[in-house]
C-alpha positions in Angstrom: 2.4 7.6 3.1 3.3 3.9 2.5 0.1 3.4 4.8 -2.2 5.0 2.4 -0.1 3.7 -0.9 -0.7 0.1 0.6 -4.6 1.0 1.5 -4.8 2.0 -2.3 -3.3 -1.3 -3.7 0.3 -0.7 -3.7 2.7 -3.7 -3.4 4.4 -2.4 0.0 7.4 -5.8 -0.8 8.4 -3.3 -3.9 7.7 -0.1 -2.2 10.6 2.7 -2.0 9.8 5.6 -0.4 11.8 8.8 0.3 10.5 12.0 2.3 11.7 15.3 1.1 13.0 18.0 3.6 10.7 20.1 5.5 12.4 23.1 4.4 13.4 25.3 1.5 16.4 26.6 3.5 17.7 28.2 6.5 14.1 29.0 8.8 12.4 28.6 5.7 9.6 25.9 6.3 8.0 24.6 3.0 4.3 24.4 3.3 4.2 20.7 1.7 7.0 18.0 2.8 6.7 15.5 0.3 7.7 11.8 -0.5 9.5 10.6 -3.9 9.4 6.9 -4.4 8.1 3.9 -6.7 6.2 0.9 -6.1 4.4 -1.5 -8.4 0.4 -1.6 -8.5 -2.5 -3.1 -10.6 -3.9 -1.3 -13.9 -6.9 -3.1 -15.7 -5.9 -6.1 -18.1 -6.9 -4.1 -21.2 -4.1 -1.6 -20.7 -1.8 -4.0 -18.9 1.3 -5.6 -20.3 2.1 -9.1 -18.8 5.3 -9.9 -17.0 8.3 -11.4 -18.3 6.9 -14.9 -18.3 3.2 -14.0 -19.9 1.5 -13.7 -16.3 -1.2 -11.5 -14.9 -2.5 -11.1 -11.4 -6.4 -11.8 -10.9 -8.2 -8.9 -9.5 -11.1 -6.8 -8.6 -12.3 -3.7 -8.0 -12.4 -2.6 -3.6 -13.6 0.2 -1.9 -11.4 1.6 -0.1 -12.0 4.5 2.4 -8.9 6.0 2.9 -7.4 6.5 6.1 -4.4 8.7 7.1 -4.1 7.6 10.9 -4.8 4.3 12.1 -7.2 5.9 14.9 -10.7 7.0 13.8 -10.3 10.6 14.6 -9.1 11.9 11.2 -9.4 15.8 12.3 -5.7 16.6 11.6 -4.9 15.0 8.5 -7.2 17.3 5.5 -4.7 18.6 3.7 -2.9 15.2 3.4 -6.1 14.0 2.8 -6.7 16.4 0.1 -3.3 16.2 -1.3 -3.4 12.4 -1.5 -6.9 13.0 -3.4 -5.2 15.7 -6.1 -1.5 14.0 -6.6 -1.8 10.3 -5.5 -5.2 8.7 -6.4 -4.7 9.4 -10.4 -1.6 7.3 -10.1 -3.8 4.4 -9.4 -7.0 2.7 -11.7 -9.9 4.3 -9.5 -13.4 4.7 -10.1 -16.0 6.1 -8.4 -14.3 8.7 -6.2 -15.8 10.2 -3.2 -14.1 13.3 -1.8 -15.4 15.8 0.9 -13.8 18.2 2.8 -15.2 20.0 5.2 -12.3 22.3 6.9 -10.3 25.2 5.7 -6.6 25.2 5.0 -4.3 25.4 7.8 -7.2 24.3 10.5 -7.9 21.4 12.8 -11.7 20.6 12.5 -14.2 17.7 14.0 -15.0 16.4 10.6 -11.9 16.9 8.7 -12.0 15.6 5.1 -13.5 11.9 3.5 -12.0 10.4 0.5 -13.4 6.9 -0.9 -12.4 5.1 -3.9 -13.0 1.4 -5.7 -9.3 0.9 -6.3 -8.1 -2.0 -8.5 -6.3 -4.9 -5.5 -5.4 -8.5 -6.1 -8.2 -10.8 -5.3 -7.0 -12.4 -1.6 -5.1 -15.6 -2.1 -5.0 -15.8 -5.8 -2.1 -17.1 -7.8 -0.9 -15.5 -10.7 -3.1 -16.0 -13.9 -2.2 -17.0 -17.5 -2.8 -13.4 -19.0 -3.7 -15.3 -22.2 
């Protein structure tokens, strides 16, 4: 999860993430582990407060495609996929979503499931900016 939070714009420095048992109770297996956690990430200027000391971070507007695994063969990962698509992505400013799925619950299949976003990330290199 903190790979996909970071592919999405997340500050990983900030990030604190905690995974949630695997299991409602004795041989009871939940069907979703889950992670709790905050970390810090961009919204645009217009609904953005500036820091402490009047600051805002220049950015722009990325596509990202994201990626569950760092291999290519994302077969095993749709209902992360499509989990991260339904409870993480509103979290962030994202426009222009692109999801696809192409395999049934519960099921390993060749094409597994796409999701592509422009997510709001800090331009590379910039310094913080005078939100004035």
């Amino acid at each position: 999860m903190r790979n996909v939070l970071t592919q999405l714009g997340a500050r990983e420095s900030d990030m604190k993430l905690r995974q949630t048992g695997c299991t409602r109770g004795p041989n009871d297996p939940s069907p979703f582990p889950g992670v709790n956690g905050t970390f810090y990430l961009l919204e645009p200027a217009a609904n953005a407060q500036p820091d402490q000391n009047g600051n805002a971070i220049k950015a722009e507007w990325q596509t990202v495609n994201v990626r569950i695994s760092r291999s290519r063969d994302q077969s095993g990962s749709c209902e992360l996929i499509d989990q991260v698509h339904k409870k993480v992505l509103p979290l962030f400013s994202a426009r222009n979503v692109k999801f696809q799925s192409t395999c049934p619950t519960h099921m390993v299949t060749i094409k597994g499931s796409t999701l592509q976003a422009d997510v709001l990330k800090p331009v590379s290199g910039a310094h913080v900016a005078s939100a004035e």
